[in-house]
MARBALUM-42094 format. One line per field, with one value per residue: residue number from 1; x, y, z of N, C-alpha, C in turn. Coordinates in steps of 0.1 Angstrom, whole numbers, plus 5000, padded with zeros to 4 digits. Layout:
<vexros>
k: [NUM; ...]
n_X: [X; ...]
n_Y: [Y; ...]
n_Z: [Z; ...]
ca_X: [X; ...]
ca_Y: [Y; ...]
ca_Z: [Z; ...]
c_X: [X; ...]
c_Y: [Y; ...]
c_Z: [Z; ...]
</vexros>
This chain:
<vexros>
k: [1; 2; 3; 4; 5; 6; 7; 8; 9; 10; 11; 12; 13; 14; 15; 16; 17; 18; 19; 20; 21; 22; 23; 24; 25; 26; 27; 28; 29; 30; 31; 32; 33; 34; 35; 36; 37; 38; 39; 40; 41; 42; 43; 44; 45; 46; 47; 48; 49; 50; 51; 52; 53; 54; 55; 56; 57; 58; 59; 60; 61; 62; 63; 64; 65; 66; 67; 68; 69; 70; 71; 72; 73; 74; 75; 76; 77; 78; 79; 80; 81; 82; 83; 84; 85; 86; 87; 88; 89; 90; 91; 92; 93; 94; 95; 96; 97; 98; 99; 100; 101; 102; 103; 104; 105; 106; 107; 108; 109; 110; 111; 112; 113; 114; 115; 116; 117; 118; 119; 120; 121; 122; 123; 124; 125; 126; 127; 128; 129; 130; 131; 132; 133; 134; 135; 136; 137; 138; 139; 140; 141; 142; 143; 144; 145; 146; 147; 148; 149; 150; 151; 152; 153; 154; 155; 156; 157; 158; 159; 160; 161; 162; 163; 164; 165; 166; 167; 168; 169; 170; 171; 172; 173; 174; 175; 176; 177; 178; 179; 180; 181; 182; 183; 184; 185; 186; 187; 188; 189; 190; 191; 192; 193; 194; 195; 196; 197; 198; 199; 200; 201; 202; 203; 204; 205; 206; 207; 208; 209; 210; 211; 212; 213; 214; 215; 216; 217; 218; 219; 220; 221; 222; 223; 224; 225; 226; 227; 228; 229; 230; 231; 232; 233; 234; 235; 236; 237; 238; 239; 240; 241; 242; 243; 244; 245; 246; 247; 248; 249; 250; 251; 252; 253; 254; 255; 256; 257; 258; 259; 260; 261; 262; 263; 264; 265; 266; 267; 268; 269; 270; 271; 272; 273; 274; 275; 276; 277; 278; 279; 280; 281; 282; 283; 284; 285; 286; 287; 288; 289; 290; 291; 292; 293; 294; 295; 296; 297; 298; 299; 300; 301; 302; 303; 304; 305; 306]
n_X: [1323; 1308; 1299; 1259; 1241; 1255; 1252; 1227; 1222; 1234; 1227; 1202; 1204; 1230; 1240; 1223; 1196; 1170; 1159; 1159; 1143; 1106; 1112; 1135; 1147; 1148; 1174; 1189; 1183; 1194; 1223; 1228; 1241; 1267; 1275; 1292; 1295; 1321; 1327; 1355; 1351; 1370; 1380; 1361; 1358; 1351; 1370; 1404; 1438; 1449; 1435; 1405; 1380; 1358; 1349; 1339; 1330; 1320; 1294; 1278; 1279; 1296; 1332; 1353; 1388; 1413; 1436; 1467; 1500; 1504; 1478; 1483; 1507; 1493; 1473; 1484; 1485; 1457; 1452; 1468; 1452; 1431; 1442; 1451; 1421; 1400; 1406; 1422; 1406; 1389; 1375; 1404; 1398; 1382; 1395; 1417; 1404; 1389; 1406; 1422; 1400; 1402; 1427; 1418; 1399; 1410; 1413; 1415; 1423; 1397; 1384; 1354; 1352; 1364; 1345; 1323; 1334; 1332; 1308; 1302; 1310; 1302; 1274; 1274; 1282; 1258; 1236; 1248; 1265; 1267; 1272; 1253; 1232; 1208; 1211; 1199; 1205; 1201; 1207; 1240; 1261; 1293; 1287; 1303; 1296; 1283; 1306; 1326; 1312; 1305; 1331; 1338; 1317; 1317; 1294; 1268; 1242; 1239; 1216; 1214; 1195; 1189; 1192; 1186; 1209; 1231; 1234; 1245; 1274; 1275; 1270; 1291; 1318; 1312; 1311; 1341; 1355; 1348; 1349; 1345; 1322; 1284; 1262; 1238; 1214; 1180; 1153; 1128; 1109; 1122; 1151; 1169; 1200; 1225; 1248; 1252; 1226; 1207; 1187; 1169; 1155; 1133; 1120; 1115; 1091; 1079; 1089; 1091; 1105; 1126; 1148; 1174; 1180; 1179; 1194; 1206; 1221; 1228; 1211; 1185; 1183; 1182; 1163; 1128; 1098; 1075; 1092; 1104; 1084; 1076; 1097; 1099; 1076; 1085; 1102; 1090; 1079; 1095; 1106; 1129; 1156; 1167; 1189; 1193; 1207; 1216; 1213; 1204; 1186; 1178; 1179; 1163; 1169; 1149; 1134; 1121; 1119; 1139; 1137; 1149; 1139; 1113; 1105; 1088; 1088; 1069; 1062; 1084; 1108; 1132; 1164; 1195; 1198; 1216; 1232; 1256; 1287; 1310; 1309; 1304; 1323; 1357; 1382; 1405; 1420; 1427; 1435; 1401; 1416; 1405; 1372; 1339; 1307; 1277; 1253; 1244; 1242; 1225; 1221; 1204; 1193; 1170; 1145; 1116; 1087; 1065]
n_Y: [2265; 2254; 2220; 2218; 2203; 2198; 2221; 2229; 2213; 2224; 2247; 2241; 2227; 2229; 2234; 2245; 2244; 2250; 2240; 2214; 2180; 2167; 2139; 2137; 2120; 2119; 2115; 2125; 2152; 2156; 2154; 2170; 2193; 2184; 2184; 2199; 2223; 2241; 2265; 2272; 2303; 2320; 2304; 2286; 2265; 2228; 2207; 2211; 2220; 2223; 2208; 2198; 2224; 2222; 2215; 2192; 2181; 2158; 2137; 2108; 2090; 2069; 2069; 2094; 2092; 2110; 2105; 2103; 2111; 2114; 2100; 2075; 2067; 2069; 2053; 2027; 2004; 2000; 1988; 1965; 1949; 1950; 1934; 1908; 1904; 1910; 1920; 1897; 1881; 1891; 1890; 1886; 1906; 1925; 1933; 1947; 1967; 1981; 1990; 2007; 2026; 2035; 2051; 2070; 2082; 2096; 2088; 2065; 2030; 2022; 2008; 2013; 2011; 1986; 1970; 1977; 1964; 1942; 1933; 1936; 1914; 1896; 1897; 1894; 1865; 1855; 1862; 1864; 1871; 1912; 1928; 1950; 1953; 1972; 1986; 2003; 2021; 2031; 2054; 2059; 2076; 2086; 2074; 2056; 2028; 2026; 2034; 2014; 1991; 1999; 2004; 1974; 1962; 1975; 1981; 1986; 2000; 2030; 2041; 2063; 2067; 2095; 2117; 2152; 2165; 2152; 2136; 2157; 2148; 2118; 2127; 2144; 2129; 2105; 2118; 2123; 2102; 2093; 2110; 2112; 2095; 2093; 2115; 2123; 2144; 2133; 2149; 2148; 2118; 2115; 2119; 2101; 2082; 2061; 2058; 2073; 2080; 2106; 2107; 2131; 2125; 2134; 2132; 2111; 2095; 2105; 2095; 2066; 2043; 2016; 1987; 1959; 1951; 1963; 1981; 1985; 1999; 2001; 2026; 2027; 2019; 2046; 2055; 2069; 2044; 2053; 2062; 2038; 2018; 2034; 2030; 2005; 1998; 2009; 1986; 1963; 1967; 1964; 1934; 1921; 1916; 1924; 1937; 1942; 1958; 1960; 1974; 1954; 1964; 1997; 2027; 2056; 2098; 2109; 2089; 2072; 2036; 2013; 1983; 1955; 1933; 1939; 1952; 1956; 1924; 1912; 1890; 1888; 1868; 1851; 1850; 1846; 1850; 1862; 1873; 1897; 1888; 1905; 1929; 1937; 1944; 1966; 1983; 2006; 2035; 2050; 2035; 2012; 1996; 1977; 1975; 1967; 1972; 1993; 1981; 1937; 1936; 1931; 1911; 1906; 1887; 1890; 1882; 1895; 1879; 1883]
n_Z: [7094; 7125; 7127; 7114; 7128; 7152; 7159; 7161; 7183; 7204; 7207; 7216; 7235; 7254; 7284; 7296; 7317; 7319; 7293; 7301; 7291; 7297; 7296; 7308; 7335; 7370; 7379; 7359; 7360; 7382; 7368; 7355; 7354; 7351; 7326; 7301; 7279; 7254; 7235; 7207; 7203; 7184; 7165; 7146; 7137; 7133; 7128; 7125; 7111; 7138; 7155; 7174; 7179; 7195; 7228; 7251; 7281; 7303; 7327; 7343; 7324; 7313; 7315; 7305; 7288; 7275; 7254; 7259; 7274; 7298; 7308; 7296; 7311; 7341; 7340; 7336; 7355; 7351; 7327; 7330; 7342; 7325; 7303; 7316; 7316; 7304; 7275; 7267; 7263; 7241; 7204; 7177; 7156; 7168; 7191; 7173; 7157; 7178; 7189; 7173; 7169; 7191; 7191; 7164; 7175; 7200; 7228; 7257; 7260; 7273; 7302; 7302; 7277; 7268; 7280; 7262; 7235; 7241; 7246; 7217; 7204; 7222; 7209; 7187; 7186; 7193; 7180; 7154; 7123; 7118; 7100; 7076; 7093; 7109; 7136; 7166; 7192; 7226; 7247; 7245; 7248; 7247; 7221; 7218; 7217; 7190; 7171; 7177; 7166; 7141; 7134; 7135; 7119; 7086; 7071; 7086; 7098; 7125; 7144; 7169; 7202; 7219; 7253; 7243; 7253; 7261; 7235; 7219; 7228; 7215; 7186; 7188; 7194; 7174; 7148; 7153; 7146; 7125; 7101; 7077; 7068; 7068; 7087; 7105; 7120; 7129; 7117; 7102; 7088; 7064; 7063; 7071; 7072; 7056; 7074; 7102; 7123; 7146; 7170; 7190; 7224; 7231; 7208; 7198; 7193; 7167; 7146; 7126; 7136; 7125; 7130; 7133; 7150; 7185; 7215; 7247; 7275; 7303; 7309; 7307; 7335; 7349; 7340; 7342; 7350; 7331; 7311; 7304; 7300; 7276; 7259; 7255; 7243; 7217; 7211; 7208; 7187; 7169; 7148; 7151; 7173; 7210; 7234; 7265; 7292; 7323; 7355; 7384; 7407; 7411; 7430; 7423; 7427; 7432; 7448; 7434; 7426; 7402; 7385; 7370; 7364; 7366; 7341; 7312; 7298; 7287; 7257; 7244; 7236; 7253; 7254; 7258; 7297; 7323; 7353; 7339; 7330; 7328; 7333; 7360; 7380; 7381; 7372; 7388; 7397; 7414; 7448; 7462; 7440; 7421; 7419; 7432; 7411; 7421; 7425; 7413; 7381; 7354; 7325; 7293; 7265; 7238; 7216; 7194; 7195; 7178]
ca_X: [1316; 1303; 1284; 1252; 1235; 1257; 1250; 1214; 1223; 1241; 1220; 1187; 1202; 1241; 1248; 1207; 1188; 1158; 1155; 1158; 1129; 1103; 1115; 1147; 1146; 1157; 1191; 1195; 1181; 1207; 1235; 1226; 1250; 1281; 1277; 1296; 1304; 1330; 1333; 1360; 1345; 1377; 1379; 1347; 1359; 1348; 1377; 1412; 1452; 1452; 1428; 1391; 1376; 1348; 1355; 1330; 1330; 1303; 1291; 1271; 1272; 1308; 1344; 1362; 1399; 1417; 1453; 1479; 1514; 1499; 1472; 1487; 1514; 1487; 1466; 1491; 1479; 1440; 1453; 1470; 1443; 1423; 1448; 1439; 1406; 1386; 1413; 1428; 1393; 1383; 1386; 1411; 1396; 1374; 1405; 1425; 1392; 1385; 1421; 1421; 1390; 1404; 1439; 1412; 1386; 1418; 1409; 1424; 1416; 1395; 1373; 1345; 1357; 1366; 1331; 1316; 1339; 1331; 1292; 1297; 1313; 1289; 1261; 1282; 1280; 1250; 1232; 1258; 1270; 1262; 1274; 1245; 1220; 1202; 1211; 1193; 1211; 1192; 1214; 1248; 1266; 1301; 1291; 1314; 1294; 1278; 1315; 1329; 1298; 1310; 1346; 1341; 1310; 1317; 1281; 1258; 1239; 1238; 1208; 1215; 1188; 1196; 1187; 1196; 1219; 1237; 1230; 1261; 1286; 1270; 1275; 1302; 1326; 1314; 1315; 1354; 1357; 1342; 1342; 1340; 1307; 1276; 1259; 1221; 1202; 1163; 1143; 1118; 1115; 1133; 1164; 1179; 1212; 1229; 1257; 1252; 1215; 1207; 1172; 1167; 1145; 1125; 1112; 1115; 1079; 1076; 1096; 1094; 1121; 1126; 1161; 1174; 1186; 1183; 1206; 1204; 1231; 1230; 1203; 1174; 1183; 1180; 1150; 1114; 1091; 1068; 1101; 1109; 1074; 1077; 1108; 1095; 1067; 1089; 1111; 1079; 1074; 1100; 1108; 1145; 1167; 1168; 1201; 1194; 1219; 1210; 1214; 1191; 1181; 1182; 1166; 1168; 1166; 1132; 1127; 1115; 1131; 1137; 1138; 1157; 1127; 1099; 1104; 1075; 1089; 1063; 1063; 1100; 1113; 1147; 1177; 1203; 1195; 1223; 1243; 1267; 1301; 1321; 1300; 1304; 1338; 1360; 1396; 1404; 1431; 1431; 1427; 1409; 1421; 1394; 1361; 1327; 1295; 1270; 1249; 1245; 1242; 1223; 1217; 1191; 1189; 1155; 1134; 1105; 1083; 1052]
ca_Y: [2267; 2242; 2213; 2226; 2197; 2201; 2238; 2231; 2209; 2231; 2258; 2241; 2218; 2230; 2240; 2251; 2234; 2252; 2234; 2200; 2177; 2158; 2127; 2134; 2111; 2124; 2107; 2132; 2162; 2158; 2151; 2182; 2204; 2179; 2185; 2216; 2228; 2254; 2264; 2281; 2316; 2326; 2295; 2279; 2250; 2217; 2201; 2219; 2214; 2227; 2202; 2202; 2233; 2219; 2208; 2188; 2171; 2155; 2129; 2100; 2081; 2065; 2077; 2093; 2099; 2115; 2095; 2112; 2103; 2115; 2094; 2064; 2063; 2070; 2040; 2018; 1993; 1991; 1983; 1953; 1945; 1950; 1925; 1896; 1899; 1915; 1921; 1885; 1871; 1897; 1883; 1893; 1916; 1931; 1943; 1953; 1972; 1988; 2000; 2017; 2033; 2047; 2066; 2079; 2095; 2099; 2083; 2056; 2018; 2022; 1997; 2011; 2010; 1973; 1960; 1978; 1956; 1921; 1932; 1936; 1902; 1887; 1899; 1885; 1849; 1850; 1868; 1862; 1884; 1920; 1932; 1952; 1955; 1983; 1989; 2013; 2019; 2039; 2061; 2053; 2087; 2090; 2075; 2047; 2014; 2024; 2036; 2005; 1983; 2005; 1999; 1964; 1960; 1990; 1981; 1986; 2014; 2032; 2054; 2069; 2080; 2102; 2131; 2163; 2171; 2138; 2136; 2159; 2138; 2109; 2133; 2146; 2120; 2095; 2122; 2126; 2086; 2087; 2120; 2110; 2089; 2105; 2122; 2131; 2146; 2132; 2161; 2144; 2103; 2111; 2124; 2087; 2081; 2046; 2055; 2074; 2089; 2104; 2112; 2132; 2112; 2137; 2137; 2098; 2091; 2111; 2083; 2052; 2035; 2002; 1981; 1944; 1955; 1972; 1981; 1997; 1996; 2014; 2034; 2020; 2021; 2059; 2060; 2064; 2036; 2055; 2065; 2024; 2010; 2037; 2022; 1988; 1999; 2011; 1975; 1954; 1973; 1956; 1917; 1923; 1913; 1936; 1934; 1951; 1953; 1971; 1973; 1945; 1972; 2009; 2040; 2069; 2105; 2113; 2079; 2056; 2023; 2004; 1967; 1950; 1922; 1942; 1955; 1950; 1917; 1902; 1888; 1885; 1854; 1852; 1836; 1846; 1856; 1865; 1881; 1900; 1884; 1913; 1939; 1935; 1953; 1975; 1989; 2023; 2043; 2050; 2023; 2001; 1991; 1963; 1980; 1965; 1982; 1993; 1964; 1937; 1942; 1918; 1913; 1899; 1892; 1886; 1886; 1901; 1865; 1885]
ca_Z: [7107; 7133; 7121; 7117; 7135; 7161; 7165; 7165; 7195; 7212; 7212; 7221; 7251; 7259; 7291; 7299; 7326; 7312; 7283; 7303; 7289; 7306; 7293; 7320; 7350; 7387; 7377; 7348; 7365; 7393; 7367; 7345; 7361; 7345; 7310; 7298; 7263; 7253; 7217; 7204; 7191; 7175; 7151; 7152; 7124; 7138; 7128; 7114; 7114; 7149; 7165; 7178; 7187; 7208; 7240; 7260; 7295; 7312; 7340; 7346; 7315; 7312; 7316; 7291; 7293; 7269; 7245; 7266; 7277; 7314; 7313; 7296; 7329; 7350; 7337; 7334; 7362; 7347; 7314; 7330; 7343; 7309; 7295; 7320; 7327; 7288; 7264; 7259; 7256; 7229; 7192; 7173; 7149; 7177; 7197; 7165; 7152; 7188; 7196; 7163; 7169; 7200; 7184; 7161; 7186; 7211; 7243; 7261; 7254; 7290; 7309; 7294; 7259; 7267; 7279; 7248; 7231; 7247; 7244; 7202; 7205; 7228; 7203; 7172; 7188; 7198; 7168; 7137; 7116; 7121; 7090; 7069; 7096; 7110; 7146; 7176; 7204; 7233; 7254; 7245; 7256; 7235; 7206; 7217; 7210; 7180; 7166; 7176; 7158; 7129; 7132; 7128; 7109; 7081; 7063; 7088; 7101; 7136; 7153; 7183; 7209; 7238; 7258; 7235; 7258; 7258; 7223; 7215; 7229; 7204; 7176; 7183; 7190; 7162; 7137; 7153; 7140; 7112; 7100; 7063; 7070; 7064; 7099; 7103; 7130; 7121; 7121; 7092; 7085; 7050; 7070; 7082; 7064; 7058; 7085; 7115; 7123; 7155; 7177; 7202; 7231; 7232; 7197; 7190; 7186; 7160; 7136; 7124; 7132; 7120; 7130; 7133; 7167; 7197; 7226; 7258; 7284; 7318; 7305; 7314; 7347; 7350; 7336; 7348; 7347; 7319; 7298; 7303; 7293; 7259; 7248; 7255; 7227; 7201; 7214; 7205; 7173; 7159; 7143; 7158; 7190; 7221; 7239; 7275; 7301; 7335; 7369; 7389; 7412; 7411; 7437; 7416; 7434; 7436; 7455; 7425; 7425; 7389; 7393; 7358; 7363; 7369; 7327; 7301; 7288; 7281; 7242; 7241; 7234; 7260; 7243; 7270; 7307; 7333; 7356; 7334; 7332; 7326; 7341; 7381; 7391; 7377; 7379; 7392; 7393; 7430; 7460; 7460; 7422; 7413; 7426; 7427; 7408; 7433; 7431; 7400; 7366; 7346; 7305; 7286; 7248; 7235; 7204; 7194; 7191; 7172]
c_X: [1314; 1295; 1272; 1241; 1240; 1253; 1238; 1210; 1227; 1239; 1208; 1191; 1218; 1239; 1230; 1200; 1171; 1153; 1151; 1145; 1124; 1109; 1127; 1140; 1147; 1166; 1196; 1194; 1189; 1221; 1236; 1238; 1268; 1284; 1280; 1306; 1309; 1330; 1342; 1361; 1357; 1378; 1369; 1341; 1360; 1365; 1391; 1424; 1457; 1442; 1412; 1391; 1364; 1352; 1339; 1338; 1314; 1304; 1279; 1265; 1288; 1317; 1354; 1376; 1406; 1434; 1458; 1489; 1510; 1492; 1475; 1498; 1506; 1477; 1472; 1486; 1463; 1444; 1460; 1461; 1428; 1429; 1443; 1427; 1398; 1396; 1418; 1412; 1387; 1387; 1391; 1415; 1391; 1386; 1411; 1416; 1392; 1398; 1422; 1414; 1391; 1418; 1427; 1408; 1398; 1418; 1417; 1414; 1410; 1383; 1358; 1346; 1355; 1355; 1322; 1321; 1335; 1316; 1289; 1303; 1305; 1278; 1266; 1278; 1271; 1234; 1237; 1262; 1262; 1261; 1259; 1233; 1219; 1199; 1208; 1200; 1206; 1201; 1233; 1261; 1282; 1301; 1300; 1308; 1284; 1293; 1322; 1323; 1307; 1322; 1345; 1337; 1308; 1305; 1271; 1252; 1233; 1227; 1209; 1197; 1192; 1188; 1191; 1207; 1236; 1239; 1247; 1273; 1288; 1279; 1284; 1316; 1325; 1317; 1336; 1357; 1355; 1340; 1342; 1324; 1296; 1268; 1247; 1214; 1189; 1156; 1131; 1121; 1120; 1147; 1171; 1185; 1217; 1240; 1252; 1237; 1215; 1196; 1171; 1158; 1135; 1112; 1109; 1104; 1073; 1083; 1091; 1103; 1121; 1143; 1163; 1175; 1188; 1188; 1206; 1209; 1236; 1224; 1191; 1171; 1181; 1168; 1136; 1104; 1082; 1077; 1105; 1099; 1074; 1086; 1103; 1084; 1073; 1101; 1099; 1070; 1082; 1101; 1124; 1148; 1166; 1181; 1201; 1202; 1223; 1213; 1200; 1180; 1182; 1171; 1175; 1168; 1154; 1127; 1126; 1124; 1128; 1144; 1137; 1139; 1111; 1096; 1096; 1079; 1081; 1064; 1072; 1101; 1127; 1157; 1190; 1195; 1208; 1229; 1254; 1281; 1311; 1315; 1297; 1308; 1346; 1372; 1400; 1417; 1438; 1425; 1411; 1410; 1414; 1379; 1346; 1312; 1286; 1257; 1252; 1240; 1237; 1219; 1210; 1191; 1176; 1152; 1123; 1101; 1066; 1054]
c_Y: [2253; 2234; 2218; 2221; 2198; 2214; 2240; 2223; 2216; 2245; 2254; 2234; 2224; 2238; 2250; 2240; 2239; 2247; 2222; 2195; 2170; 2144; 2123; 2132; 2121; 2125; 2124; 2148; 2168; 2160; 2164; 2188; 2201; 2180; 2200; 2213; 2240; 2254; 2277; 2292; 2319; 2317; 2283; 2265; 2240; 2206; 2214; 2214; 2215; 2217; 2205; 2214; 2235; 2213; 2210; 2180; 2170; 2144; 2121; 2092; 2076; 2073; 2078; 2099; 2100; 2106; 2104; 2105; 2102; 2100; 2078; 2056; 2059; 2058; 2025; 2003; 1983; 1986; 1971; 1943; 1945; 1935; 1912; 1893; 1904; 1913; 1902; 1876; 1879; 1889; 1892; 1906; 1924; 1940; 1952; 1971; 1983; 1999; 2009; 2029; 2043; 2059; 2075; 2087; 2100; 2101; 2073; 2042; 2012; 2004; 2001; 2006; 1992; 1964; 1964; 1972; 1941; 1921; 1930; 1922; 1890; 1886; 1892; 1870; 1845; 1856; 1860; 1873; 1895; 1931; 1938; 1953; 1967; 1982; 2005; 2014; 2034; 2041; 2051; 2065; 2096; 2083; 2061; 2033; 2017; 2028; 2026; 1996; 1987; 2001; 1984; 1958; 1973; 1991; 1985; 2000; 2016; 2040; 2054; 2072; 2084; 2116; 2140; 2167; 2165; 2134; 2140; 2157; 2126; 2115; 2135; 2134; 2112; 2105; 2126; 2113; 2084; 2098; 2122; 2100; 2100; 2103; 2130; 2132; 2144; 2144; 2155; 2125; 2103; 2115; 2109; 2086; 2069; 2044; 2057; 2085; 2091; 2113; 2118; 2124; 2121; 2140; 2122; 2088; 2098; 2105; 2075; 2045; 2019; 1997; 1964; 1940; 1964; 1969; 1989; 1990; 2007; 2023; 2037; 2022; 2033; 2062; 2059; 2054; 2040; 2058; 2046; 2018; 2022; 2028; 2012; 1989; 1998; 1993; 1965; 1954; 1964; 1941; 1915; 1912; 1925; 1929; 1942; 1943; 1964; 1968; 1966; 1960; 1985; 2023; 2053; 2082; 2107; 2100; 2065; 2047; 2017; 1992; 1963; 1941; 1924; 1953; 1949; 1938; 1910; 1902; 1889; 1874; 1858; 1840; 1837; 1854; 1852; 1873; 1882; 1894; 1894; 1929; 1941; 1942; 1959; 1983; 1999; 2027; 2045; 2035; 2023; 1996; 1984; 1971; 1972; 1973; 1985; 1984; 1956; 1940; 1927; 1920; 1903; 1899; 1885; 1894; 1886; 1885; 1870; 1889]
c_Z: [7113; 7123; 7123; 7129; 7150; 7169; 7169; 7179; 7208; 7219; 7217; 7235; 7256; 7273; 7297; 7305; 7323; 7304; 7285; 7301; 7301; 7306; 7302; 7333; 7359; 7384; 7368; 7349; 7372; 7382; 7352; 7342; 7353; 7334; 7308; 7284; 7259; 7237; 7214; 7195; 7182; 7163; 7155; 7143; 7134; 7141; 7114; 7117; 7125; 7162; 7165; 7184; 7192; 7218; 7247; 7271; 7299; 7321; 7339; 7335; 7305; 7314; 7306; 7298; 7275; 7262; 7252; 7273; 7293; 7316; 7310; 7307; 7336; 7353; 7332; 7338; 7357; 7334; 7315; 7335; 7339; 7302; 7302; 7320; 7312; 7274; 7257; 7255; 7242; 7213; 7189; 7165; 7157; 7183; 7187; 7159; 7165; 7193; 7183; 7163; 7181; 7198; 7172; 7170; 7201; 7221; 7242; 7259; 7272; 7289; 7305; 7283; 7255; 7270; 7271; 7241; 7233; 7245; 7232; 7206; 7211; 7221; 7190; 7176; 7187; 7184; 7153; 7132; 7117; 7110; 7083; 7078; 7103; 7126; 7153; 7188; 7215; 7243; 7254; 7251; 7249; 7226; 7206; 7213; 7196; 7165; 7166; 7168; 7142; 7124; 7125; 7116; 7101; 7072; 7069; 7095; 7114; 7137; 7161; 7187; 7223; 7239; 7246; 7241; 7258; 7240; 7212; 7218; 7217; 7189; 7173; 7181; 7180; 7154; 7137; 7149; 7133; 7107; 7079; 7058; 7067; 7080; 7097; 7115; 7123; 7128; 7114; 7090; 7070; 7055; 7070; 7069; 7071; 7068; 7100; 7116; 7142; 7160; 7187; 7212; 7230; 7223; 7190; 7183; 7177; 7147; 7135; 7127; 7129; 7123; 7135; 7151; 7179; 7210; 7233; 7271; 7292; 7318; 7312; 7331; 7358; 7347; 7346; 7344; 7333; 7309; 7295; 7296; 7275; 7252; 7250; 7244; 7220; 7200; 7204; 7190; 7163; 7157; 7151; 7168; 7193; 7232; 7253; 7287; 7310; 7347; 7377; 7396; 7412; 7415; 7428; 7430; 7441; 7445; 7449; 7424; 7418; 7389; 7372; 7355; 7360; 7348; 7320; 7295; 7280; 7263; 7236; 7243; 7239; 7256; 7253; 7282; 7314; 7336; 7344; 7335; 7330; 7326; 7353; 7388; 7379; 7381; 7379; 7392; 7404; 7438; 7463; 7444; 7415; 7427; 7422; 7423; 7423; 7437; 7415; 7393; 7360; 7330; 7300; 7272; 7245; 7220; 7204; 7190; 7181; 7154]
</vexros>
């Protein structure tokens, strides 16, 4: 049968706007409607000789495209303009490691894929080795930069947190990358497993979590000011690095406007500050081909100084 963790996802948040928590923004209220899960009642095995028999889509938290002969024609043009502009700067192992990771989970080696790739690399430089440590990553959406992390560094260990709803994208795609890894929804603080653990948001102060590092990218930016100053607690809790990387400016629905600057930093020690380098613009499919974000995007790494 289904994962079971999955199932317990799938039944408390799939495809039900009733369930939606408080902990969802405006942003996520409006983008409810995009997330849809189908499961195949006649063979309801996760994984068999005939393929996946879950099928998800969703909206407003990257673009997935699917390994296909279609879409690899169809993306021909962004992937040359992957090659100049992310891919030849990537190191070596990073690209080798990342392309791999995408014929497993069978997606295209997209423009997202490729600035989750230049961010583990940016944090390697600027960190060190990542190998063995105990990484957080706060709304990450398919699973894709904590599967990449993985790819390269095969020691260390990932927790997810996200909406529940968002949650089973997380789940599901890493456990399609790694589905010999070990995979834990924390329901209890004895649950967390050395690979892949994962929290709903709505339950996350109810842990401990402890990690070397946390990460949160395009997240933040959806959020409401009191879901922003929580995470900035459990941020300050730790001895770590915090890797955030947001939109300067951003009017949600409801009105509220979240400002990158105006975040709890106090008692972080800032070790890079700027405009994103490889976070601005973006190559499309249709005209015009090189697109700019809707405003900038800035990142910040900092340590806890307490």
């Amino acid at each position: 049968m289904i994962n079971e963790d999955l199932q317990y996802l799938i039944s408390e948040y799939g495809n039900s706007k009733a369930n939606y928590p408080q902990e969802a923004s405006s942003h996520w209220l409006r983008l409810n409607d995009f997330q849809k899960i189908k499961i195949d009642h006649k063979n309801g095995n996760l994984f068999n000789k005939k393929g996946i028999r879950l099928n998800l889509s969703g909206g407003g938290f990257g673009d997935f495209k699917k390994l296909t002969i279609l879409n690899l024609v169809i993306h021909l043009h962004v992937f040359l303009y992957l090659s100049f502009n992310l891919w030849r700067k990537l190191d070596l192992n990073t690209f080798f490691k990342t392309f791999r990771y995408c014929l497993k989970s069978r997606q295209l080696f997209s423009y997202d894929v490729a600035r989750l790739a230049t961010t583990v690399d940016f944090l390697a430089k600027n960190i060190g080795d990542l190998d063995g440590k105990s990484i957080l990553i706060i709304g990450d959406g398919y699973g894709r930069l904590g599967s990449i992390l993985k790819s390269i560094y095969p020691n260390l260990t990932i927790t997810y947190i996200n909406l529940g709803n968002i949650l089973i994208f997380d789940y599901f795609y890493s456990l399609k990358a790694f589905p010999d890894l070990k995979h834990k929804l924390v329901f209890s603080q004895s649950d967390f497993e050395s690979d892949f653990n994962y929290i709903e948001a709505e339950k996350y102060r109810n842990f401990k979590i402890k990690s070397d590092l946390i990460i949160n990218i395009a997240s933040m930016q959806e959020m409401n000011l009191k879901q922003i100053d929580d995470y900035f607690k459990l941020i300050k809790a730790q001895t770590g690095y915090f890797y955030c990387c947001n939109r300067v400016s951003k009017t949600l629905p409801d009105g509220t406007t979240v400002n990158f600057f105006d975040y709890p930093w106090g008692g972080l020690e800032i070790i890079v500050d700027e405009i994103c380098p490889w976070y601005q613009k973006f190559p499309a499919v249709k005209p015009p081909f090189v697109r700019k974000f809707d405003g900038p995007i800035h990142h910040r790494l900092t340590k806890n100084i307490i």
